[in-house]
C-alpha positions in Angstrom: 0.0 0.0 0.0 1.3 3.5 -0.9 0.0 6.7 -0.1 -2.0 9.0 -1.9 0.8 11.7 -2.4 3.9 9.4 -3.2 1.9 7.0 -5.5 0.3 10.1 -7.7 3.1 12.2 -8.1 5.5 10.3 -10.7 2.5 8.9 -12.3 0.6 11.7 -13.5 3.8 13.7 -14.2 4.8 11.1 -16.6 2.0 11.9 -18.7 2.3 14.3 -21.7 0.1 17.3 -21.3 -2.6 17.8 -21.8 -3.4 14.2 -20.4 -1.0 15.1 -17.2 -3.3 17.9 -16.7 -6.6 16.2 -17.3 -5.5 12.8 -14.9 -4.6 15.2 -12.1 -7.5 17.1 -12.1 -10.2 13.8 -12.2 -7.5 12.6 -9.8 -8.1 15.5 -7.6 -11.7 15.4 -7.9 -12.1 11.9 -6.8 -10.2 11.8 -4.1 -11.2 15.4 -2.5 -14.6 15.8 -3.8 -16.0 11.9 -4.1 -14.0 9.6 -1.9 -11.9 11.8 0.2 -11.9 8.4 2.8 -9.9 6.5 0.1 -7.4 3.7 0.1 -4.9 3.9 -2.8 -2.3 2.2 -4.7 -0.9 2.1 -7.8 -1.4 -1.0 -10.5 1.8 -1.1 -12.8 0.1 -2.9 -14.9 2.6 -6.5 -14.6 2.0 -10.1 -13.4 4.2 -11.8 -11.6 6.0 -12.5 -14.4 6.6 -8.8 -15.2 4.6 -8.8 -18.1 2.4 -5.6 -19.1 -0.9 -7.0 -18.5 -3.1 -4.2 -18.3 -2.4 -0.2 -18.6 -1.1 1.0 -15.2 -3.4 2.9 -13.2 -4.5 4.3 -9.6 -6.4 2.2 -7.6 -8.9 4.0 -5.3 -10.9 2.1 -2.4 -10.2 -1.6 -1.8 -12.5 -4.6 -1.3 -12.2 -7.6 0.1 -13.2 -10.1 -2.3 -13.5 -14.0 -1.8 -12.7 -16.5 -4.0 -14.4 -20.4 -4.7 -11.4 -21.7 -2.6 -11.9 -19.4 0.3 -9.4 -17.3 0.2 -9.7 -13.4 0.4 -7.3 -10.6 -1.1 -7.8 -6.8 -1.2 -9.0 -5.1 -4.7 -10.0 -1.8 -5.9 -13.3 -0.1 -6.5 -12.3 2.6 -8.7 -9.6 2.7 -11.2 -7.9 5.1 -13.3 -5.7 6.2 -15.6 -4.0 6.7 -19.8 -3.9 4.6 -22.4 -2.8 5.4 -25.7 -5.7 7.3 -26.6 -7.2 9.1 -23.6 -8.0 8.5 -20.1 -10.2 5.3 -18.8 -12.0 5.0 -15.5 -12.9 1.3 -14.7 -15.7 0.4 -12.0 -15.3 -3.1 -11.7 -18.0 -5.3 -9.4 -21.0 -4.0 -10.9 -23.5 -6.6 -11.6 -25.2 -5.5 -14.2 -22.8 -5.3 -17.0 -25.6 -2.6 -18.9 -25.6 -0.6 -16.0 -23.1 2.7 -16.7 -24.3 2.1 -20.7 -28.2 2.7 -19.3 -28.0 5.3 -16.7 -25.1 7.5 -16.8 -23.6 7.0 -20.7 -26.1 9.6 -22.8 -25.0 12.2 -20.6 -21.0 11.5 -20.3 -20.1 13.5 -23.2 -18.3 11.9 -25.9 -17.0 8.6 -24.4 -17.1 5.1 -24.8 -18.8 3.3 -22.0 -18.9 -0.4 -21.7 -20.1 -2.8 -18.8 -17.3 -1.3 -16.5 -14.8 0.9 -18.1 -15.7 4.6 -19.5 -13.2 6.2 -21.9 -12.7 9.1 -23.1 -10.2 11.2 -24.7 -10.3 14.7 -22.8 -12.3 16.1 -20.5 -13.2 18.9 -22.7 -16.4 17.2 -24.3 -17.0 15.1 -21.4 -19.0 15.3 -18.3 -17.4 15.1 -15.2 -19.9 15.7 -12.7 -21.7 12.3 -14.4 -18.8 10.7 -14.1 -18.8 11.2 -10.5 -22.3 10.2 -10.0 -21.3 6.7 -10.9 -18.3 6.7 -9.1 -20.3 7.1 -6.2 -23.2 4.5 -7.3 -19.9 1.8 -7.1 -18.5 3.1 -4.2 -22.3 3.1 -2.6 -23.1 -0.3 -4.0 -20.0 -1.9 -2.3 -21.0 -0.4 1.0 -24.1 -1.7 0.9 -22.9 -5.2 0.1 -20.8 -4.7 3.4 -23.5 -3.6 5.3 
């Protein structure tokens, strides 16, 4: 686990603006504005093999999750970050895979939303306050699970 500060820092400023810009302001929004509780750490992206995997991202909020053999590990709620054509925000754990399509993905702007990833490629068509509304709904919904 890393915190907020040290994780973020070489991460966003690795980015070429004006993604850089873009990352550390959704960045800044989540974690101030949405989830200002939050857990984070930073995915690089690797197995354990040290093969790219995925794109590297922050990781906001874990979970405990259990698997068919018992065993339990932490995971993340929120996640975020570039890829070669924008910025993505994954909300993984929602059950219904139509869910961010149906209710939040009209009114995003110009992105590409599937059952648990939204993409887009700047903010400047896009809407962020929608994007935080389901941010929230996943945050909420894995509270409620908890509960």
């Amino acid at each position: 686990m890393y915190e907020c500060k040290r994780i973020n820092k070489p991460y966003i400023a690795n980015q070429h603006e004006p993604k850089r810009s873009e990352i550390q302001e959704l960045h800044q929004q989540i974690t101030l504005q949405v989830m200002p509780e939050c857990k984070l750490w930073f995915n690089d992206g690797k197995n354990s093999e040290n093969t790219t995997i995925a794109n590297p991202a922050i990781e906001y909020v874990s979970q405990i999750i259990k698997y068919a053999d018992e065993k339990t590990r932490e995971f993340f709620q929120i996640g975020m970050g570039a890829n070669k054509t924008g910025i993505f925000v994954h909300t993984p754990g929602i059950a219904d895979k139509t869910y961010l399509a149906r209710v939040y993905g009209k009114d995003l702007g110009k992105a590409s939303v599937s059952g648990y990833c939204v993409k887009f490629k700047t903010l400047k068509n896009f809407n962020i306050d929608i994007l935080k509304m389901a941010i929230r709904y996943r945050a909420e919904a894995q509270n409620e699970k908890v509960s």
